[in-house]
C-alpha positions as CSV (number, residue, x, y, z in Angstrom):
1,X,112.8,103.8,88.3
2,X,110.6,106.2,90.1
3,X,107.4,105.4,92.7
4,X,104.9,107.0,93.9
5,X,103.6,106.8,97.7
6,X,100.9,109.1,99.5
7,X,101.8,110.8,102.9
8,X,100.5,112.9,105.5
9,X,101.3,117.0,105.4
10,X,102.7,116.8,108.7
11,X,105.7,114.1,107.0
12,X,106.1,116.1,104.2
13,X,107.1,119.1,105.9
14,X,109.6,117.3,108.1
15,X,111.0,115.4,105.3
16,X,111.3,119.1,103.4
17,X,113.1,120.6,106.6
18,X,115.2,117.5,106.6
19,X,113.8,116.6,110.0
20,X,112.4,113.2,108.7
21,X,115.1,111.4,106.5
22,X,114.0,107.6,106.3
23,X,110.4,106.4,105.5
24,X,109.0,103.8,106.8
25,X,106.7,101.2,104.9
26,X,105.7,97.4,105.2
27,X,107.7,95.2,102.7
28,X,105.5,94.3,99.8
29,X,106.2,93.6,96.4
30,X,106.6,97.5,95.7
31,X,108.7,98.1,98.2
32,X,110.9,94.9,97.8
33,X,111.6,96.4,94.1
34,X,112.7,99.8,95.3
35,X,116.6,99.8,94.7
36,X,119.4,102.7,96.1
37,X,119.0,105.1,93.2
38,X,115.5,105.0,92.3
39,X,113.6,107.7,92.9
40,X,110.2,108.0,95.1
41,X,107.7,110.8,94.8
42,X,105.8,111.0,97.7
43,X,102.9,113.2,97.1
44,X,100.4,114.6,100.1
45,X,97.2,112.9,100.8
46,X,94.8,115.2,100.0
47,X,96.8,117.6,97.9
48,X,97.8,116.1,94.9
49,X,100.0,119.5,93.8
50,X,102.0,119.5,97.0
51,X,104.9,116.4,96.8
52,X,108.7,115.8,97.6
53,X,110.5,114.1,94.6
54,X,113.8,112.0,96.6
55,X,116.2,109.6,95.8
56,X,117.1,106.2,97.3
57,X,120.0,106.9,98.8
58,X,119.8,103.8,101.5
59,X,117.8,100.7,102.1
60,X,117.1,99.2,105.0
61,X,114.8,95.7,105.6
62,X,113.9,94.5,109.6
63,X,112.2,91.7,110.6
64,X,109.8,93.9,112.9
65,X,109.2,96.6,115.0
66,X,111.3,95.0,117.7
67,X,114.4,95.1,115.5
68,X,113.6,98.1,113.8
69,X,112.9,100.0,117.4
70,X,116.4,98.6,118.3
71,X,118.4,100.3,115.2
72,X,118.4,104.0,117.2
73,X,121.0,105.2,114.3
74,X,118.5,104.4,111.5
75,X,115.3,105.5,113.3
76,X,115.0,109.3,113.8
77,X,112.4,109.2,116.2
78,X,111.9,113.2,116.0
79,X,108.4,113.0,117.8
80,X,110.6,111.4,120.5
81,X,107.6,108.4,120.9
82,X,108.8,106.1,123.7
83,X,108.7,102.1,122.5
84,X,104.8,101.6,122.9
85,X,103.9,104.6,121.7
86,X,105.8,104.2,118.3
87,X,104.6,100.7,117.5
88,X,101.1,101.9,118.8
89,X,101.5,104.9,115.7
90,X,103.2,102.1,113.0
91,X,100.2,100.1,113.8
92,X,97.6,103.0,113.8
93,X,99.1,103.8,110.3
94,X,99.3,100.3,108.7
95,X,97.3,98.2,110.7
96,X,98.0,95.7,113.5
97,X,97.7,92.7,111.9
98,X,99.4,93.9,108.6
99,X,102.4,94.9,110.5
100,X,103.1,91.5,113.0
101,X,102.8,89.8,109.1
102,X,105.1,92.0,107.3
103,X,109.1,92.8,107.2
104,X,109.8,96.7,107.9
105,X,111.3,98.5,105.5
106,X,113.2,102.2,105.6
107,X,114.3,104.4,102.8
108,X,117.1,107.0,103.0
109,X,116.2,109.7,101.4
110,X,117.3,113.0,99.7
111,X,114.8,115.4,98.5
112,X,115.9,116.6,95.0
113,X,112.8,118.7,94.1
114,X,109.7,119.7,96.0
115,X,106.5,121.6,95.0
């Protein structure tokens, strides 16, 4: 299967460097169905002809941010936030009150096209 998911410029050109290689979302019911092998275009907000076309290649579900902040070999923390400052960014992204209500999910990626 493939999915489609919007991100910011900045991720995209860390994710095509290969500086960024797990993304981050709230588990929903599209991200719950998102299986190792499936394949996620994420496409830049703003510019729909810039995107990264990856593949699954790892899946990872926490039960927060607590337990996700604790997982140091999953979480490549390459703006080097300290604990507040990361949860303060995942809740500035996805708001507070959706994140303390949600599961955390990550998805190991490989970029196998990119335009």
């Amino acid at each position: 299967m493939e999915y489609i998911y919007r991100i910011y410029e900045e991720v995209y050109n860390d994710m095509l460097v290969g500086k960024k290689k797990v993304e981050f979302r709230l588990l929903n019911e599209k991200s719950e169905k998102i299986s190792v092998g499936d394949r996620i275009k994420f496409i830049v907000i703003n510019n729909e002809d810039k995107y990264l076309l990856t593949r699954v290649v790892d899946k990872f579900i926490y039960d927060d941010l607590e337990e996700l902040w604790n997982c140091k070999d999953v979480l490549n923390n390459s703006l080097n936030y300290n604990k507040e400052e990361f949860i303060k960014a995942f809740n500035d992204i996805f708001g507070e009150d959706r994140v303390k209500n949600s599961k955390i999910v990550g998805f190991k990626i490989e970029v196998i096209n990119d335009k």
